[in-house]
N, C-alpha and C positions, 0 to 999 in steps of 0.2 A: 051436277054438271056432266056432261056427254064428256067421254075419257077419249084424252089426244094424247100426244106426244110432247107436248110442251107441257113444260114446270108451269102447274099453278091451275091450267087447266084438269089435268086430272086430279076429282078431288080424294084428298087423303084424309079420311073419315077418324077423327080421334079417337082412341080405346074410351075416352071416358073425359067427362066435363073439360073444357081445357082449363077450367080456373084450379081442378082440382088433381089433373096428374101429379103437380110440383109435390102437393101438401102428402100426398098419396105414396112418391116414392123418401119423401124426409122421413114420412111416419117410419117407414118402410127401416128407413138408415136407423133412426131411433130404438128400434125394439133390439136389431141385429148389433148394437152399441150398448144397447143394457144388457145382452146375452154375455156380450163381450168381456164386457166391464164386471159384472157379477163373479163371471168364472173364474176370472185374474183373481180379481181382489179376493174373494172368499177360496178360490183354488189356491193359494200364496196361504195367508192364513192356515190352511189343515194342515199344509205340507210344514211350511216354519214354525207353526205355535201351538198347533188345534183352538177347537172352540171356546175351549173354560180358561184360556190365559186372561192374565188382565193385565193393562199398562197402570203404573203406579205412577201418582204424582205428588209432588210437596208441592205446590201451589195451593196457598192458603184460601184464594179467591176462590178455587176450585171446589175444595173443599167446602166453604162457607156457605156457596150459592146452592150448590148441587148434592151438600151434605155425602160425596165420595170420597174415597181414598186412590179408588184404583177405577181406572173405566174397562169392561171387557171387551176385546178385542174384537168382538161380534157388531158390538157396537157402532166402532172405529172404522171397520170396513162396508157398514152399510151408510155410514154418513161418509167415506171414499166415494163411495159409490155413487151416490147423491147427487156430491159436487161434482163430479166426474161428469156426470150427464149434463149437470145443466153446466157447466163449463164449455162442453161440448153445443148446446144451442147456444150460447153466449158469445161466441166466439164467429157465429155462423158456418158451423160444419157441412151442415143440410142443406144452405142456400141452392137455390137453383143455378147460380152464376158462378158456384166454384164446381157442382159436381157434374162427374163423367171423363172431363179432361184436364190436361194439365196439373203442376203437381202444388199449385191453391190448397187445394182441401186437405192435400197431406201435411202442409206444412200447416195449418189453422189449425188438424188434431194435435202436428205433435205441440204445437205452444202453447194449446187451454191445456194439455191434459201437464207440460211441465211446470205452465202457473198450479195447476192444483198443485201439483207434489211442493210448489214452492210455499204456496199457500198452509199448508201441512206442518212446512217444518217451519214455519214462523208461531204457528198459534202453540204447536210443541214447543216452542222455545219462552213463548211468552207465558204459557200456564206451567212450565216445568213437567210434561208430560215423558214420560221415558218410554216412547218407544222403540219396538226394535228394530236396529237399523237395517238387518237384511230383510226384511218385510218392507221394508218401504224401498229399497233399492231394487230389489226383482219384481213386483209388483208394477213399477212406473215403466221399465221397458219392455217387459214382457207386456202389458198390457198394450202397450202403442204399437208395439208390433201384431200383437191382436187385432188388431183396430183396422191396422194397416192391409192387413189380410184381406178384413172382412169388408171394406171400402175398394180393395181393388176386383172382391170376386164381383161386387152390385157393381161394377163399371164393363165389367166382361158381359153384364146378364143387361145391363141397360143400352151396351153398344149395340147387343145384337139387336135390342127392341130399337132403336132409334133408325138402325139400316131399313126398317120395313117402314119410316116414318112415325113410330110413337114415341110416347114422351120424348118429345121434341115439342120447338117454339116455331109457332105455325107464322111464319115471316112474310111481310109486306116490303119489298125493297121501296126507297124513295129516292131518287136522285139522278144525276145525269146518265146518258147511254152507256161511257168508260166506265164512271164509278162503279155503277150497278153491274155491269158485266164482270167486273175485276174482285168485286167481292160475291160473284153468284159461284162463280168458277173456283176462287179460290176455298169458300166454304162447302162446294159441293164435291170435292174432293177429300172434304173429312167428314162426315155423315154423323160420327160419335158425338161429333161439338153440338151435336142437341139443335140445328136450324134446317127446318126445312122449309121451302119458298113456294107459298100459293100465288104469289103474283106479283107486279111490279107497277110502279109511277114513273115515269120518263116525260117528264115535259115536254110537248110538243111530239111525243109520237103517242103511235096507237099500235093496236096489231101484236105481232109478235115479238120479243127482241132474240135474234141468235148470240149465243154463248162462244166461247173459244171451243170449245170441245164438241162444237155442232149440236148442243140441246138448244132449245128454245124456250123461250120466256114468255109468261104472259101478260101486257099491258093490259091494266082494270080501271083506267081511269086518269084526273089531272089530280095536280094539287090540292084543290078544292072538292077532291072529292075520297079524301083520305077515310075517314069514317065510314062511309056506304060500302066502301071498298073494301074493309075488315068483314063488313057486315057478310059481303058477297061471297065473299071467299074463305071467311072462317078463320082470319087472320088473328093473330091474338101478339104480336110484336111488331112495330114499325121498326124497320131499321134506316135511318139518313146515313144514303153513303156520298153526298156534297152535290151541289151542284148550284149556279149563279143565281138561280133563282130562288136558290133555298135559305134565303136571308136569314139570321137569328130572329126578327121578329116571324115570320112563316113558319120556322120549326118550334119556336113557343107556341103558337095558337096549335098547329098540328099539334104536342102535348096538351092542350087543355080539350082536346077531341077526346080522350083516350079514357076509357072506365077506370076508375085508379082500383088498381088492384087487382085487376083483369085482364090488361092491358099496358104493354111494355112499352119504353122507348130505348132504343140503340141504334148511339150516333157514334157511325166510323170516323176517327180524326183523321186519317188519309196514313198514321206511321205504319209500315211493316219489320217487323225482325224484334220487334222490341218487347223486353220480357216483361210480365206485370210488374215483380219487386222496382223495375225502373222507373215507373211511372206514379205519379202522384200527382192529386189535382186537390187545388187550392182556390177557393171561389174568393176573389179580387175585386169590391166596386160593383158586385152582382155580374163578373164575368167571370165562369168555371176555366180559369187557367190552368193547364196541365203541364206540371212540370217533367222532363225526361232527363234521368239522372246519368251523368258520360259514363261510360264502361271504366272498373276500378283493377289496374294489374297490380300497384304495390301496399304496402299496409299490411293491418292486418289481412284483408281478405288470404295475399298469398300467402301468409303465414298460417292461415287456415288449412289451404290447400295442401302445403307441403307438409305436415303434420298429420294430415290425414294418410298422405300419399307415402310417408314411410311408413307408419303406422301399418295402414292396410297389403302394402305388397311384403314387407316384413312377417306378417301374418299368412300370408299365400304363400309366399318363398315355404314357408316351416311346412301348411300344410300340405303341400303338392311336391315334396320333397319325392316320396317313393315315385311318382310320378314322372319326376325330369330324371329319374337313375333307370325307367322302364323306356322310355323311351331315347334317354344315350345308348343305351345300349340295341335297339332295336335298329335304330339309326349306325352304328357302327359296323352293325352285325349284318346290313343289305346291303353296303354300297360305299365304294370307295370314299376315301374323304373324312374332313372330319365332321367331330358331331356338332360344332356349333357354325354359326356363318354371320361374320361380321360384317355390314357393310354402313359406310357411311352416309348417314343422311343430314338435312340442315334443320338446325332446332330453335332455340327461341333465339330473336332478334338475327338470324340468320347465321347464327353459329353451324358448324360440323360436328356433328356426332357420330359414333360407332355406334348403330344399334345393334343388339346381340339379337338373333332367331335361332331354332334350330336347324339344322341345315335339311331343306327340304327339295334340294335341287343337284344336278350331278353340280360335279367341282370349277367348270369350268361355264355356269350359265350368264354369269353377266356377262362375257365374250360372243354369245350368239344373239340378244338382245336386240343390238339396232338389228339385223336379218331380219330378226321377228315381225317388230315394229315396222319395217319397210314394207314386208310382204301384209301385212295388215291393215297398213295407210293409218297407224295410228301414231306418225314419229311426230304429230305438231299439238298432240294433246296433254295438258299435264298430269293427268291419271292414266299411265303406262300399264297397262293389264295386256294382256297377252291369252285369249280363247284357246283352252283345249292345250295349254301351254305343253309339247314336249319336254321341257329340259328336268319337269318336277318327276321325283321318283316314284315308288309305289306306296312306298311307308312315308313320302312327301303329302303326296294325296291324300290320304287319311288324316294328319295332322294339322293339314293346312282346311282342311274341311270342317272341323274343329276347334280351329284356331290354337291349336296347341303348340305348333312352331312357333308362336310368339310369347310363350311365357317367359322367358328366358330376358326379356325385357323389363320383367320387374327387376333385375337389377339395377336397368338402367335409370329404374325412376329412386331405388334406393342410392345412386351417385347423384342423382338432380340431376341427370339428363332429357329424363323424360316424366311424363304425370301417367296416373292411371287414368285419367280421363282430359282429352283433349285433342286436336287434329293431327291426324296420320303423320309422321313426316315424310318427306318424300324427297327424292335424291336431287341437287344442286339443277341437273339438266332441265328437271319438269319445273320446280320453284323459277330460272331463268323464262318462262313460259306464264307465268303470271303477271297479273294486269295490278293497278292499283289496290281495289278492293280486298285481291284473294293476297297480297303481301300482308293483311292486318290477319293474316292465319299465326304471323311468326311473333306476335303480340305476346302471345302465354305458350307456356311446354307442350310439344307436342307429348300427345298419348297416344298409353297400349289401345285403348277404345273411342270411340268418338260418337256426336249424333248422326252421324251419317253413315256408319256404318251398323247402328242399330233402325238406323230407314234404309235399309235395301243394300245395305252395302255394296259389291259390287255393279249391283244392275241400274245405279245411280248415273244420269250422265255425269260431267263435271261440273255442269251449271248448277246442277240442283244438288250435287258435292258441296259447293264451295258454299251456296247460299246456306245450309246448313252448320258448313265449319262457321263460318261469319255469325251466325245467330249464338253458336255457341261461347264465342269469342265475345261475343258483347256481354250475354246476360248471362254469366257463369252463377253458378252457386252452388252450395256442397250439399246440400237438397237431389239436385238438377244431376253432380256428377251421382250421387246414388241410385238415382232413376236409371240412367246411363247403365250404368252396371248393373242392376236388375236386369234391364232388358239384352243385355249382353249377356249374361249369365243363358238366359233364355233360349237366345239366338243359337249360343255356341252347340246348347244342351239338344235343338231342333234346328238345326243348319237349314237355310233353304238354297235356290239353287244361287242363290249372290253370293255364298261361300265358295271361294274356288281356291 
């Protein structure tokens, strides 16, 4: 095809068969999974046992069948190993529809690999096998954290390939001009999720379709011309993003078009915000009904949370102890005032809290604040920043760049003031400045970290702020805050210029 400007017309020429990228990078995940799994397991073993131990068993069954007394411990960790693997294809770790994004895949390794370990200590218990308990205890998390490693570097090496359009799902959009426009824009804005768009079906038009961001699309055909149109284009997934003519009978026979196993079908149900663990679908009468589970604050789940959340800051308080005594003092030792700064913000269900920071501002800056605001035209916004702020000091600046003026907050998640993970809070003025929607911020504790501020923090407007706190607010999970905090850890450790 002669190369334009418009999506779908230029064609993006696959690295290699399209039926066989998926199988290519699974393989791929499998060898770097048995490297993994090999070194734990058998590296565990030398360090706790060496190779000539054996586990001893009184199970007479044992004995009878297998004529042992004792199995070697060599043994033991190459049938780990085993299960291990195929636990991991069992589970669908490698599928194409969990890997590159989202945290699916991490949570499918850790639950095959903690069935194995559960697996383990059931058949130990049933044959009377005595193994050793810290070979089986450092082994299963050391190894997932292996795993986890080696899963997140093949997503850094398959982002980059997917930004030039490979291994990527060569997409056929299908549906009306909204739909189609609202999920071309909104997926072409994450390149990593694996879809790139050779072309489009829009009922009743022809031509080109323009995009929100001024790309353009290319129209390859009608309805009834779905199949040619893969052909033409090189398409290898239809996606249905709705449209009145696209009856359930229309998008069955559009399936029965499609090479099975060559050729995809994904059909957008029109929700946004909504996390996978929420959704479930339940085929009804021969209608795939998709259940969307309500967002869950009391229960267990917060009883998860908050157990984590003393647990973890508990654990940072102790480590970053020298820490908060190098920096009180650096702070007391530049600049009048004292070294911490308390100010009130509103927390869950719209309570008042004192969050603690360190003080990274002269003594009297909340009094200069509306000035600021005024001279900025930012006094009707509820995300109150202040450019090039004056009032922050020198050794302000450095710790606020770092995010180290806000440790001092893991107290406040040790009083259940706050969570380590959850929406900023923010003072009484800006909360009074919120609409419906952004009130269900005051649902769950606000946090030291949030997802929005591991997306751009600062350079976020407040629209795509708040859509962010909200997503978080709905589909929480302690998966999700771990994420969260990897990538903060990140953020802190490489500030960009959204730290201020």
């Amino acid at each position: 095809m002669a190369e334009n400007t418009a999506i779908g017309v230029k064609h993006i020429a696959p690295t290699r068969n399209e039926a066989d990228w998926r199988k290519a990078y699974a393989f791929r995940l499998m060898i770097t999974d048995a490297l993994a799994i090999v070194w734990v397991v058998f590296g565990t073993q030398l360090v706790w046992l060496g190779f000539d131990r054996a586990a001893s068993t009184s199970s007479h069954t044992v004995g009878e069948v297998f004529g042992l007394d004792a199995i070697n411990y060599t043994v033991i960790s190459a049938s780990i190993c085993i299960l291990w693997l195929a636990a991991l294809s069992f589970y669908g770790t490698r599928a194409d529809r969990v890997i590159g994004v989202g945290a699916q895949e991490y949570r499918l390794v850790f639950s095959a690999s903690w069935h194995v370990f559960g697996l383990i200590a059931i058949v130990a218990f049933l044959f009377k096998l005595d193994l050793a308990r810290g070979y089986i205890l450092l082994a299963l998390p050391l190894g997932v954290l292996v795993l986890f490693a080696s899963r997140w570097m093949w997503r850094q090496w398959l982002a980059v390939q997917r930004m030039s359009g490979k291994y990527a799902s060569r997409c056929l959009l299908v549906g009306s001009e909204s739909s189609v426009s609202r999920i071309a824009a909104a997926l072409r804005n994450h390149p990593d999720a694996g879809y790139v768009f050779v072309g489009a079906i829009v009922p009743g038009r022809s031509g080109t379709l323009t995009l929100a961001d001024g790309a353009s699309l290319q129209l390859v055909g009608s309805l009834d011309d779905v199949a040619s149109a893969m052909d033409e284009s090189g398409a290898d997934t239809v996606v249905i993003t709705g449209s009145p003519e696209l009856t359930p009978e229309r998008v069955r026979r559009i399936s029965w078009t499609l090479e099975e196993g060559r050729r995809h079908l994904v059909v957008d149900p029109g929700l946004t915000d909504i996390g996978g663990p929420r959704i479930h679908t339940r085929p009804v009468a021969g209608l795939p009904l998709m259940h969307v589970e309500t967002p869950r604050y009391e229960g267990p789940e917060r009883v998860t949370k908050r157990v984590f959340d003393v647990v973890g800051s508990a654990l940072l308080i102790i480590l970053l102890s020298p820490l908060f005594a190098a920096v009180a003092i650096a702070i007391k030792t530049t600049s009048p005032g004292p070294v911490f700064y308390r100010q009130e913000r509103v927390g869950r269900d719209g309570r008042p809290i004192h969050m603690l920071k360190f003080r990274s501002m002269v003594v009297d800056a909340d009094a200069q604040l509306p000035e600021l605001l005024k001279a900025e035209g930012a006094g009707d916004k509820p995300l109150f920043k202040v450019r090039n702020d004056p009032r922050i000091t020198p050794i302000g600046r450095f710790i606020r760049k770092y995010s180290i003026d806000e440790l001092p907050q893991l107290f406040n998640v040790i009083r259940g003031d706050m969570s380590l993970v959850g929406p900023r809070p923010q003072r009484q003025g800006e909360v009074e400045l919120y609409d419906d929607a952004a009130w269900r911020r005051l649902n769950v504790l606000p946090g030291m970290t949030g997802l929005w501020q591991v997306s751009g923090r600062s350079n976020l407007s407040w629209e795509e702020a708040i859509r962010l706190d909200l997503y978080y607010v709905e589909n929480w999970s302690l998966v999700g805050d771990l994420v969260i905090l990897w990538r903060t850890a990140r953020a802190v450790l490489m500030p960009g210029d959204g730290a201020i």
